[in-house]
C-alpha positions in Angstrom: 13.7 -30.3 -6.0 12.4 -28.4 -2.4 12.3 -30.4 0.5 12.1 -28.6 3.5 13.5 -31.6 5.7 15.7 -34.1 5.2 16.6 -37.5 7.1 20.3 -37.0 6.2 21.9 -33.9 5.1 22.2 -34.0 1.5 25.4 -32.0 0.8 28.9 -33.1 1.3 29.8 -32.1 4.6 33.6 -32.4 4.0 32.9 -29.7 1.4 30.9 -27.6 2.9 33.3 -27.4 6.1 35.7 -26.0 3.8 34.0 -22.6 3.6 34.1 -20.8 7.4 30.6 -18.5 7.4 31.3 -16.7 10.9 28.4 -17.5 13.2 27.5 -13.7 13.8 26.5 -13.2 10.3 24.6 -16.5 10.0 22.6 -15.1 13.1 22.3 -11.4 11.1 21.0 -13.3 7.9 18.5 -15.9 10.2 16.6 -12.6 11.7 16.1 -11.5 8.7 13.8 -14.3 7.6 11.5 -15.0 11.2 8.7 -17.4 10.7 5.2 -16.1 13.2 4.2 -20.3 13.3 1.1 -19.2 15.2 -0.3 -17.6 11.9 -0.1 -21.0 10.4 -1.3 -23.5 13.2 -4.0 -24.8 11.5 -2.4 -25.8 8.1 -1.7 -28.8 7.3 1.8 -28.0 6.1 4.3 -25.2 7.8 6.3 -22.7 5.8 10.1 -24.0 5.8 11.7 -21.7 8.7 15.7 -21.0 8.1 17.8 -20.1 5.5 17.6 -21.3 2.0 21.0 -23.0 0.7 21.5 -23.9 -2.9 24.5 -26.2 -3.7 25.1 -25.2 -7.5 27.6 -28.6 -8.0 25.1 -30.9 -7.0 22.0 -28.5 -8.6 20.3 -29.0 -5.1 18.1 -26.7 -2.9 17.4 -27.1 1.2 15.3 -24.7 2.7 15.0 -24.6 6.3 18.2 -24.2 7.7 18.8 -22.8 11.1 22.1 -23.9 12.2 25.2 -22.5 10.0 26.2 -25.9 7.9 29.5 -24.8 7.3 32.9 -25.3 9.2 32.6 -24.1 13.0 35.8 -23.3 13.7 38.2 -21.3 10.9 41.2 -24.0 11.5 39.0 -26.8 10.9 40.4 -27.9 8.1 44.3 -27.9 9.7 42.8 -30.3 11.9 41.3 -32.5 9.1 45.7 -32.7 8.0 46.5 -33.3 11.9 44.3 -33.6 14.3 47.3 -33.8 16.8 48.1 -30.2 16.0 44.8 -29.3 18.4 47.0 -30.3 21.6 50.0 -27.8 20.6 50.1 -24.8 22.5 50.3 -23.0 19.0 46.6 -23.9 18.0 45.3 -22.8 21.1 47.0 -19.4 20.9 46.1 -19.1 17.3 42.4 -19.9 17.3 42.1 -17.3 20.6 44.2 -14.3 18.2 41.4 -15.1 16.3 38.2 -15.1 18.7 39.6 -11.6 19.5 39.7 -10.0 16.5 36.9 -11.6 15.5 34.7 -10.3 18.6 36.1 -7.0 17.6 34.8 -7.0 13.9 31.6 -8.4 15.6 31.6 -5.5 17.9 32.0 -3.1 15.1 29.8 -4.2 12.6 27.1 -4.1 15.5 28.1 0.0 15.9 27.3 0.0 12.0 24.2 -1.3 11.8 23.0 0.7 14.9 24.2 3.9 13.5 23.0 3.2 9.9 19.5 2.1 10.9 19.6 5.6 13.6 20.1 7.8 11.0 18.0 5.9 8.2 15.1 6.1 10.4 15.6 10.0 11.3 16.5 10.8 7.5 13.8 9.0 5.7 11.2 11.1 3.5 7.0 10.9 3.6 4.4 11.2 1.1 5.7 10.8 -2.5 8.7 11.5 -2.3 8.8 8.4 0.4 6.6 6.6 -2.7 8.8 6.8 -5.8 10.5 4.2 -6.4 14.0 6.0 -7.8 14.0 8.0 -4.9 17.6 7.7 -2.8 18.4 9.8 0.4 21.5 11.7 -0.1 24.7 9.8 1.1 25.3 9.6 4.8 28.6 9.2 7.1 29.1 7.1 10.0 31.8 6.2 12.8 33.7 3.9 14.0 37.1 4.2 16.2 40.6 3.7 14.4 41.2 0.3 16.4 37.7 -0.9 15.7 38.0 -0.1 11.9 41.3 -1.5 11.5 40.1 -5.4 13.1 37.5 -4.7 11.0 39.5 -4.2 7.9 42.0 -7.0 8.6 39.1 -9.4 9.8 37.8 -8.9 6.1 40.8 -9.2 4.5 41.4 -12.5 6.5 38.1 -13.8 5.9 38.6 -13.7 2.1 42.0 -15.4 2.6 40.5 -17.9 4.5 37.2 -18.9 2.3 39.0 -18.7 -1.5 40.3 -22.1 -2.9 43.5 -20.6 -2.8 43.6 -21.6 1.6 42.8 -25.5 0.4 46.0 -25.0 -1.5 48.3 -23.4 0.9 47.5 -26.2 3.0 47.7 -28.9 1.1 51.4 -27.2 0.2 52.3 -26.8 3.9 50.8 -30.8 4.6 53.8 -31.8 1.5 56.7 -29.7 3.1 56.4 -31.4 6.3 56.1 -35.2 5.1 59.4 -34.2 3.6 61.0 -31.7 6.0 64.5 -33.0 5.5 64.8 -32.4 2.5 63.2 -28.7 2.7 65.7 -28.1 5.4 68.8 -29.0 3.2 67.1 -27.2 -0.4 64.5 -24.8 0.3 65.3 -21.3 1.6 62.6 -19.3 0.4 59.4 -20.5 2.8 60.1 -20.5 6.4 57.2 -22.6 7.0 58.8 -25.8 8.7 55.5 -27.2 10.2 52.0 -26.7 11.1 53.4 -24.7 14.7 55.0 -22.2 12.7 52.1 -21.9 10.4 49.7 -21.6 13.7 52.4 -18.6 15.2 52.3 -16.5 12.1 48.3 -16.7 12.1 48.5 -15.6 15.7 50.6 -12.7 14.9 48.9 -11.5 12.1 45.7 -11.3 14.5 47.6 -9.7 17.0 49.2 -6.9 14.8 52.4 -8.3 15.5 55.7 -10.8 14.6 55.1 -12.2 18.0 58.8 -14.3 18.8 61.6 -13.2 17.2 61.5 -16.6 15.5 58.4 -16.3 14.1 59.0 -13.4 11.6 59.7 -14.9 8.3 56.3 -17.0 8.6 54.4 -13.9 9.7 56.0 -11.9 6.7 55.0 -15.2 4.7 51.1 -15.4 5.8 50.9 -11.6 5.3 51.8 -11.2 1.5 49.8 -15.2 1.0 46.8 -12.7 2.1 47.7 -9.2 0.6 50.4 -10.1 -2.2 49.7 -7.4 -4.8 48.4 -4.5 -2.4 49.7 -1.7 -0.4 49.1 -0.7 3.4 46.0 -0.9 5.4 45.7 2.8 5.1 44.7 2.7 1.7 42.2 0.8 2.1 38.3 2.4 2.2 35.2 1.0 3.7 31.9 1.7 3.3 28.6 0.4 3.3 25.8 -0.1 0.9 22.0 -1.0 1.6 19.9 -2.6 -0.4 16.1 -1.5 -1.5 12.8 -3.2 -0.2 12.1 -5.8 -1.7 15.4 -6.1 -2.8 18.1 -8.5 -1.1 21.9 -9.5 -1.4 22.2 -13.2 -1.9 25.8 -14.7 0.1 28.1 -16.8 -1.1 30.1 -19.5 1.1 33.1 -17.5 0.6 30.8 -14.7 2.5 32.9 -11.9 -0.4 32.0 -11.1 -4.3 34.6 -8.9 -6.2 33.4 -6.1 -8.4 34.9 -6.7 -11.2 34.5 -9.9 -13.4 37.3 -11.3 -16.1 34.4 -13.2 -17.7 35.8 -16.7 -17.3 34.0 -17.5 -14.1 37.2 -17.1 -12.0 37.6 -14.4 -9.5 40.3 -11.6 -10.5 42.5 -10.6 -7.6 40.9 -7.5 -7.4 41.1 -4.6 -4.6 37.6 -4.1 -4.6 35.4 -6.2 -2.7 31.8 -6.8 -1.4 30.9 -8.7 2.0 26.7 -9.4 2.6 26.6 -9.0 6.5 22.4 -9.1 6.3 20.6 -9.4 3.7 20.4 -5.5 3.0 23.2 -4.3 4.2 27.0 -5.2 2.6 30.2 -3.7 3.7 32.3 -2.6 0.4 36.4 -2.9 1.3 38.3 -1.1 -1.7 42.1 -1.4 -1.8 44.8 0.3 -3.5 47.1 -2.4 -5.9 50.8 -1.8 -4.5 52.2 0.3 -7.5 54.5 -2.5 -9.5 57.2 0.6 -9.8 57.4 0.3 -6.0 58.9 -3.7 -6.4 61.0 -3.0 -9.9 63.3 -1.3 -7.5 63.6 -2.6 -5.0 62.2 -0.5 -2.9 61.4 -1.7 0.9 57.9 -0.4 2.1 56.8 -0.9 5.6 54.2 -3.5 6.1 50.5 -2.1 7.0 50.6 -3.9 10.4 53.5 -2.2 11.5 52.5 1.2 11.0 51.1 3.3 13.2 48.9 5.1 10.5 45.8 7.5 10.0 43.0 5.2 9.3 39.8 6.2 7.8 37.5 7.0 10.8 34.2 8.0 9.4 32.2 5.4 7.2 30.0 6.6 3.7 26.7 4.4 3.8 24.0 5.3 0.8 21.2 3.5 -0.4 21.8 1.4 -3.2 19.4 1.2 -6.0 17.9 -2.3 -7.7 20.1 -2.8 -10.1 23.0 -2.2 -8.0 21.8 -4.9 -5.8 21.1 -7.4 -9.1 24.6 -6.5 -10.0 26.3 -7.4 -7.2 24.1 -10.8 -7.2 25.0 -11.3 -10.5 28.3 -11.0 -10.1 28.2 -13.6 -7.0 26.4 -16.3 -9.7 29.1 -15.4 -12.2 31.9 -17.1 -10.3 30.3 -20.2 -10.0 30.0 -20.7 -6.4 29.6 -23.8 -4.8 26.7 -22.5 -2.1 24.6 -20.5 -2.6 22.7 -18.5 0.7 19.5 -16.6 0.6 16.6 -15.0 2.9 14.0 -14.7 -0.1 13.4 -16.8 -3.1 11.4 -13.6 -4.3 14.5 -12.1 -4.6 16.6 -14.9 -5.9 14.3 -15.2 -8.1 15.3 -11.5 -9.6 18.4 -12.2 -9.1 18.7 -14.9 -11.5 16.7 -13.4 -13.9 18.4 -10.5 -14.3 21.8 -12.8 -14.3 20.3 -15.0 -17.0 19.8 -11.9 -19.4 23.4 -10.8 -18.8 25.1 -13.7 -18.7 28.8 -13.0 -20.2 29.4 -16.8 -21.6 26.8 -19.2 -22.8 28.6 -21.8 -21.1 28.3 -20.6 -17.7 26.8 -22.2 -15.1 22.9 -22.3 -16.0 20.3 -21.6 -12.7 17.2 -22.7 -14.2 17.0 -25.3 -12.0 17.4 -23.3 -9.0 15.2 -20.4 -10.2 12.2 -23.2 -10.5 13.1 -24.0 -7.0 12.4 -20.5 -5.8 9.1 -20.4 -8.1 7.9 -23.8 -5.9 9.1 -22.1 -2.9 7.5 -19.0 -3.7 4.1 -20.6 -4.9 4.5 -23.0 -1.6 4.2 -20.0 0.4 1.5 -18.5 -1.3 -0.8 -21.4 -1.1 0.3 -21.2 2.9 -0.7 -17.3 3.0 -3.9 -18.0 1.7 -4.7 -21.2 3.6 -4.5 -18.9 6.9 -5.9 -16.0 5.3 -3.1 -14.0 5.1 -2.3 -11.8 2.4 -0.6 -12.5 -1.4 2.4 -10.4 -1.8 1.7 -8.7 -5.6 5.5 -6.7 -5.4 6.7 -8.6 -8.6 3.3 -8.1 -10.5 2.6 -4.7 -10.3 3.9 -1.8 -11.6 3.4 1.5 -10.7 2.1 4.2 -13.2 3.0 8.1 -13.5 5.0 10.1 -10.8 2.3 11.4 -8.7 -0.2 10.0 -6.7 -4.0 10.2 -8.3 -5.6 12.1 -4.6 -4.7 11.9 -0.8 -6.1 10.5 2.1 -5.2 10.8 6.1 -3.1 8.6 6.3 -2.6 7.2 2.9 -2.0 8.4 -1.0 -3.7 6.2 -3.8 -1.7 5.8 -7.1 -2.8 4.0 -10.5 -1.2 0.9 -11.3 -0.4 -2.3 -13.3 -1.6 -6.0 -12.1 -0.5 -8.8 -13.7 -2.3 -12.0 -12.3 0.3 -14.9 -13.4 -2.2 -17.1 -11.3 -4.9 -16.9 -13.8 -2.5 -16.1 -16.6 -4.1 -12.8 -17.4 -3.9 -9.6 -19.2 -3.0 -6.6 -17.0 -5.4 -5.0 -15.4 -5.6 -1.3 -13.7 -5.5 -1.2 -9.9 -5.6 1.2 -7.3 -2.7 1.5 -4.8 -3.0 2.6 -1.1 0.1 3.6 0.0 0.5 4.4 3.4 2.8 7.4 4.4 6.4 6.6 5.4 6.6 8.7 7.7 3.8 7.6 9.5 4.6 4.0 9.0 8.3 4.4 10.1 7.2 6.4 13.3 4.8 4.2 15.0 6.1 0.9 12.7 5.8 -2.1 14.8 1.6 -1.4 16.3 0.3 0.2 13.2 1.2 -2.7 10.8 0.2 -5.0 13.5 -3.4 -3.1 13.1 -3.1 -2.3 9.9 -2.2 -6.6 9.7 -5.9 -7.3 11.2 -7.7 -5.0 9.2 -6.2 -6.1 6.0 -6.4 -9.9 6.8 -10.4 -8.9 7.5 -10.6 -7.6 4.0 -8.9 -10.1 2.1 -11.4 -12.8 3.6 -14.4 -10.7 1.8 -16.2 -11.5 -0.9 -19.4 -9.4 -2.0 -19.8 -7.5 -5.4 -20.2 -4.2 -3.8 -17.3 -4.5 -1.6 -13.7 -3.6 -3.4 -12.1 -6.9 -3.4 -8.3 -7.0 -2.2 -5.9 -8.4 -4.1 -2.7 -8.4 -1.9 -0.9 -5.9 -1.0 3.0 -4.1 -2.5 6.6 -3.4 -0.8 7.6 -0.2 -1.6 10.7 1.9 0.1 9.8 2.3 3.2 6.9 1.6 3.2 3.4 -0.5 1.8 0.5 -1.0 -0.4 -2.9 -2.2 -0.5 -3.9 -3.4 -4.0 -7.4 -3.3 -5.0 -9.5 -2.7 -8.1 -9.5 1.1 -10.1 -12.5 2.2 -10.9 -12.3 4.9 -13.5 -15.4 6.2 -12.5 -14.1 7.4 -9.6 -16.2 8.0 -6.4 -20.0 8.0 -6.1 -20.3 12.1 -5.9 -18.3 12.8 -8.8 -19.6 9.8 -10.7 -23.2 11.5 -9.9 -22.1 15.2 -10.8 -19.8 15.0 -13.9 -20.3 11.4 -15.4 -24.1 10.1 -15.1 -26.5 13.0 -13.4 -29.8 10.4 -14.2 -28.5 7.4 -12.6 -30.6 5.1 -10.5 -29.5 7.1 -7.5 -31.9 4.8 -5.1 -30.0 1.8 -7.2 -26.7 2.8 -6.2 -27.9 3.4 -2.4 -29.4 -0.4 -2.2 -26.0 -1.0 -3.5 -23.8 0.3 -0.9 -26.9 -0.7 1.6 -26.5 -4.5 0.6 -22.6 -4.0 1.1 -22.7 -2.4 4.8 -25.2 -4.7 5.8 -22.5 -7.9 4.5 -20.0 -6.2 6.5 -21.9 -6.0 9.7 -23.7 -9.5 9.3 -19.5 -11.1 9.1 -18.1 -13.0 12.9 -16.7 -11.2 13.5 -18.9 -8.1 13.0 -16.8 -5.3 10.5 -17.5 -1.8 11.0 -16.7 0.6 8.4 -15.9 2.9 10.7 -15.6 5.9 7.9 -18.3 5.7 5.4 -18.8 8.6 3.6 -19.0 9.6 -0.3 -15.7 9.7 -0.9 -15.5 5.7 0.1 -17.7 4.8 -2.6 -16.1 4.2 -5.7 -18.5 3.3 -9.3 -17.1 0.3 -11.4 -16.9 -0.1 -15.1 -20.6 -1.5 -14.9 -22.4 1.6 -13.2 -22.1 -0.4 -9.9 -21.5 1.3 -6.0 -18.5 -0.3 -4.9 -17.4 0.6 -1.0 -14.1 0.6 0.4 -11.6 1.8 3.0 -13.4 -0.5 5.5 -11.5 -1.3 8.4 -9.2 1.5 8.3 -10.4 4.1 10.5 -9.2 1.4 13.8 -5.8 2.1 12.0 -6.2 5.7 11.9 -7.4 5.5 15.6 -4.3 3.3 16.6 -2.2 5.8 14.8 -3.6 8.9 16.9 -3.1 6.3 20.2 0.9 6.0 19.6 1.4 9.4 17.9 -0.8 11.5 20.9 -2.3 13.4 18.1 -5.9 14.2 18.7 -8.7 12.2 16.2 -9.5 15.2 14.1 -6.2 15.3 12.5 -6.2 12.1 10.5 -10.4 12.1 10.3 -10.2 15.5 9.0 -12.7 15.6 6.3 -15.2 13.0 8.3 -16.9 14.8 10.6 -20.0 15.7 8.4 -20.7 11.6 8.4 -19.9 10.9 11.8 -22.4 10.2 14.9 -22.6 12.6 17.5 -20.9 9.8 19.9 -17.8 9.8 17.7 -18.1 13.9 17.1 -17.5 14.0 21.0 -15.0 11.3 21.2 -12.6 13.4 19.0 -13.0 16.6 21.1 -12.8 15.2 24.8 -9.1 15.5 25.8 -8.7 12.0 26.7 -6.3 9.7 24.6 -7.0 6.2 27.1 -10.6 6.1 25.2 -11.5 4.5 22.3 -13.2 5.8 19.5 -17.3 4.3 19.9 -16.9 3.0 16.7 -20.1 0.3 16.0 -22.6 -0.4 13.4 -24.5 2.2 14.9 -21.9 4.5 14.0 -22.2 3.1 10.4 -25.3 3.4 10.3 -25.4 7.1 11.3 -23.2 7.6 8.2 -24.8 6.0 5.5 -28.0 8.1 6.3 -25.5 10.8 5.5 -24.6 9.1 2.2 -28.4 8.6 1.5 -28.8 12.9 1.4 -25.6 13.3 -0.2 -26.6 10.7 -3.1 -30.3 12.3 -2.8 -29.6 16.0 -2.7 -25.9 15.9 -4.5 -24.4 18.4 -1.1 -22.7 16.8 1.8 -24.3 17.1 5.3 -24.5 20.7 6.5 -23.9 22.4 3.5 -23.8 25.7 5.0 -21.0 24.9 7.1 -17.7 25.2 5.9 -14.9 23.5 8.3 -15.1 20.4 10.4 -15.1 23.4 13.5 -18.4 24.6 12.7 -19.5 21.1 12.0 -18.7 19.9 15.3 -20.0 22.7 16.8 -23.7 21.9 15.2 -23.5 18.5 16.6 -23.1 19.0 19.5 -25.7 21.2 20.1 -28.0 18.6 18.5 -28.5 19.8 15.3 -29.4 17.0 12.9 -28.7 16.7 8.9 -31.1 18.6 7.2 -32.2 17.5 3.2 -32.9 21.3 2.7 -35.2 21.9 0.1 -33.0 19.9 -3.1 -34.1 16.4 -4.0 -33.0 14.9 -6.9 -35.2 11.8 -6.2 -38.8 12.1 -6.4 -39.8 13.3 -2.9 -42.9 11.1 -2.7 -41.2 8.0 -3.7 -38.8 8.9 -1.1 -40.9 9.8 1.9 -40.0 6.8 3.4 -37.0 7.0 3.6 -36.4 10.5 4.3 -38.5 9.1 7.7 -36.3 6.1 8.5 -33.4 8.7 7.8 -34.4 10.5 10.2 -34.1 8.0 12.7 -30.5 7.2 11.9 -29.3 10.3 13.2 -30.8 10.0 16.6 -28.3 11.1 19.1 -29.0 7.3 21.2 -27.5 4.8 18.7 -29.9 2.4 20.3 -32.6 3.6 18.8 -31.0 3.9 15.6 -32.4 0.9 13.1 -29.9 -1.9 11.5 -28.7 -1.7 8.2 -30.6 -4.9 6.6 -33.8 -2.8 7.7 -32.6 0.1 5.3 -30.9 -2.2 2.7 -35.0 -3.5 3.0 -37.1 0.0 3.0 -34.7 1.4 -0.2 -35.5 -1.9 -2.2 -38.4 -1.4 -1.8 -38.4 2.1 -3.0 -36.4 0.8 -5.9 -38.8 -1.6 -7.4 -41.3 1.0 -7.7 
């Protein structure tokens, strides 16, 4: 059913030129989907770039589109009925009315977004509060001026007008009255609309604010209660705003509007309360008072909105909505039965229509399956391209999340237990572990630290060694992002050690994480740890050293780049593993150099890991902060084993020698790691 090009465009273009999608929220609802091509230069196939566009009538899905499909100008169809009308002086003073206003709800909804994604950023939480999925910042207030929200207002207002079926009609009423004008003339008193120019004025005077001509009041009156029959004034009315949740997205209609009520017979109620998609997480809500029916049983004459001079609503409620309200509102779109259908994300379309299909109100509405395999091909398409350039899977719909707190803290990062269901390989679940980086931190330096945090996870997902935690893919959360990887309920190497398995092959478990360091540095590119310590080796189910965090302390130094913090404060808890050369690169005042990390470095630290498997204590034992740690270092003091070894000592001899070496001060005359994975199996087999 995909095809992400076609020779001929496969939809009725006559029918899609009947909906008017202004061009400025096309453009808001392209960004939001922007295709890096570069990542995919070598495939064989492309990801589809553009919007996705499903045409419910025909059953019919195009992805890829860039330019807006839909009618280019909002009196298109007028000039379908006469194309003379363009050279009256009426359509060119009605289509510039409407460029105006137009601009100015442009202009307006640009002050919205800025000030909603200002005060998002500088509002949003860190560390598990950022995390949990329920949480929802407390409801927020923004600006605009009174002539700014009141185009606004009447640019929505006209935009629904313009884009229900209802427009066709009027038309096609006003096209009958002039091929027989006469005969309205001599019998019909009620509509003043004589011809297509005075159809053109009243447009142009409901833009402006104004009857225009005194001639051209009963056709303004006319257009005005066509598009606002059963409410009251334009004070009434409320605006706000809702956004919608990573991953979630609002899906957009043709029509660009949704109602928020449903009768249940897939026809739209003329109800006050309405919802416009501008992006794909942001909608502007537009909630209008119904004219008390009192007011028109007698008789009573109330002034029409545009002619007031009245106290509009100035400052704007925006508050983050939470997945359900999102599948609602989608819901609610695919209940009416639209015609087209316009998406960013066949992820979420996919959720969309699943949570639609389990609420439908009638069995005999319109049935997606056909557009929800669509998304599934899409979404497997792109997966297949992810992997062929080594990117990573996105595992957001198959994991879940489990408890409310996370399981221990890193730096940078929290790790929570979750769920993992591989639909791939049509598996049980299986527990994970989820690094989840701190919003804050993510929010704060955003753009370079996921382009780090990018390379490093791309590096990782290409891996593929039994004692190196695999990847998976990683999760969306609010705000922020995981890294999904295997749990191993053993937990880390020191505790496994202390509280689980005291007699375990300890110089077993140290050719382990040997054999895994030495894979990393023997990968072209060469990967440095860059953090190896005990804490970074987990135990499987099996008994077997499993390392991880690899990569990760580039992103911690990027992060201490942009944020001008020094290195200690996100490799606190490091320093008893790290080579003098790093030791000193976290206390000179100078943020233009680089950490020295190297496999030097790495292998400096697993010597470290060797006396902390060996003797069960970390490296200076009798120190009891990083301060005094440092301090030691650089003075020269080496690791010491002390006088525990819970390995027999002459077995070990050699290796408390080659240790030794490791932790020369001149990483070049520090050995490789192949030549320690070597000297401990050796040690092993004895």
């Amino acid at each position: 059913m995909i095809a992400t090009t076609f020779p001929h465009d496969p939809f009725n273009r006559d029918v899609m030129e009947s909906f008017y999608v202004p061009q400025f929220i096309w453009r808001f609802w392209l960004d939001a989907c922007p295709v890096d091509l570069s990542n995919y230069s070598h495939c064989d196939v492309t990801p589809s770039q553009g919007l996705h566009v499903y045409d419910s009538y025909q059953n019919m899905l195009k992805t890829g589109y860039n330019e807006c499909p839909f009618a280019q100008g909002v009196f298109d169809q007028i000039e379908r009925y006469i194309p003379e009308i363009t050279k009256h002086r009426a359509w060119a003073e009605a289509n510039e009315a409407f460029q105006v206003l137009e601009k100015d709800a442009e202009t307006a909804i640009h002050s919205l977004l800025h000030q909603v994604e200002s005060k998002t950023r500088s509002n949003q939480p860190y560390g598990l509060a950022a995390a949990k999925q329920t949480w929802r910042p407390e409801s927020m207030r923004v600006t605009l001026g009174r002539h700014s929200l009141h185009s606004l207002q009447k640019y929505l207002m006209f935009l629904r007008f313009r884009n229900r079926e209802t427009f066709g009609n009027f038309l096609q009423r006003v096209s009958k009255r002039r091929k027989s004008s006469v005969q309205l003339q001599e019998n019909d008193t009620i509509d003043p609309l004589r011809n297509w120019a005075d159809l053109l004025q009243g447009f142009s005077a409901f833009f402006k604010g104004g009857t225009g001509a005194s001639g051209d009041t009963e056709a303004f009156n006319f257009i005005c209660e066509c598009i606002h029959l059963r409410y009251s004034d334009i004070e009434s009315a409320e605006l706000c705003i809702g956004l919608a949740p990573e991953p979630d997205e609002y899906i957009l209609s043709a029509s660009c509007f949704g109602v928020l009520e449903e009768d249940g017979t897939s026809k739209v109620m003329d109800d006050p309360a309405y919802f416009f998609p501008i992006t794909p997480r942001f909608a502007l809500y537009l909630l209008v008072e119904v004219s008390s029916s009192l007011d028109k049983d007698a008789g009573q004459q109330r002034p029409h909105f545009l002619r007031q001079v009245s106290q509009t609503q100035e400052t704007i409620d925006h508050d983050l909505e939470s997945s359900i309200d999102v599948y609602q509102r989608n819901a609610l779109l695919l209940q009416t039965l639209p015609q087209f259908i316009i998406f960013a994300s066949a992820r979420s379309m996919m959720r969309s229509v699943r949570y639609y299909n389990d609420r439908r109100w009638l069995p005999e509405n319109l049935d997606y399956s056909k557009l929800l395999r669509g998304c599934l091909e899409e979404s497997v398409t792109h997966t297949l391209l992810v992997k062929a350039s080594i990117e990573v899977i996105d595992l957001t719909d198959d994991v879940t999340r489990i408890g409310d707190f996370a399981v221990c803290h890193g730096g940078f990062a929290d790790v929570w237990k979750g769920l993992w269901t591989d639909r791939q390989s049509g598996g049980l679940p299986q527990l994970v572990a989820l690094k989840v980086l701190r919003a804050n931190m993510v929010n704060f330096v955003q753009e370079r630290l996921l382009s780090r945090l990018k390379k490093e996870v791309q590096a990782w997902h290409r891996l593929d060694h039994p004692h190196v935690a695999k990847l998976y893919g990683v999760m969306q959360l609010p705000q922020t992002l995981a890294m999904v990887s295997p749990w191993c309920d053993n937990g880390t190497v020191v505790k496994y050690l202390r509280e689980t398995k005291p007699d375990a092959n300890r110089l077993q478990l140290l050719y382990e994480v040997a054999s895994g360091v030495s894979y990393l540095h023997g990968r072209s590119p060469v990967i440095v740890h860059g953090d190896l310590k005990g804490g970074n080796i987990l135990i499987d189910a099996n008994g077997r050293a499993v390392i991880t965090d690899f990569g990760l302390a580039r992103v911690k130094e990027e992060v201490s780049e942009i944020t001008g913090d020094q290195h200690t404060s996100l490799f606190a808890g490091s320093t008893r593993w790290m080579a003098p050369e790093l030791v000193l690169a976290q206390v000179e005042d100078d943020s233009t150099k680089r950490m020295p990390l190297s496999t030097k470095s790495d292998v400096y630290a697993f010597a470290s890991v060797c006396l902390e498997v060996l003797t069960g204590h970390v490296p200076y034992p009798h120190r009891k902060n990083d301060h005094a740690v440092t301090i030691d270092v650089m003075r020269g003091i080496k690791p010491s084993r002390g006088t525990t070894c819970l390995v027999d000592v002459e077995k070990t001899s050699s290796l408390w020698a080659i240790m030794d070496l490791c932790w020369d001060e001149n990483p070049l005359a520090r050995p490789n790691m192949p030549r320690l994975r070597d000297c401990i199996d050796t040690l092993r087999l004895k």
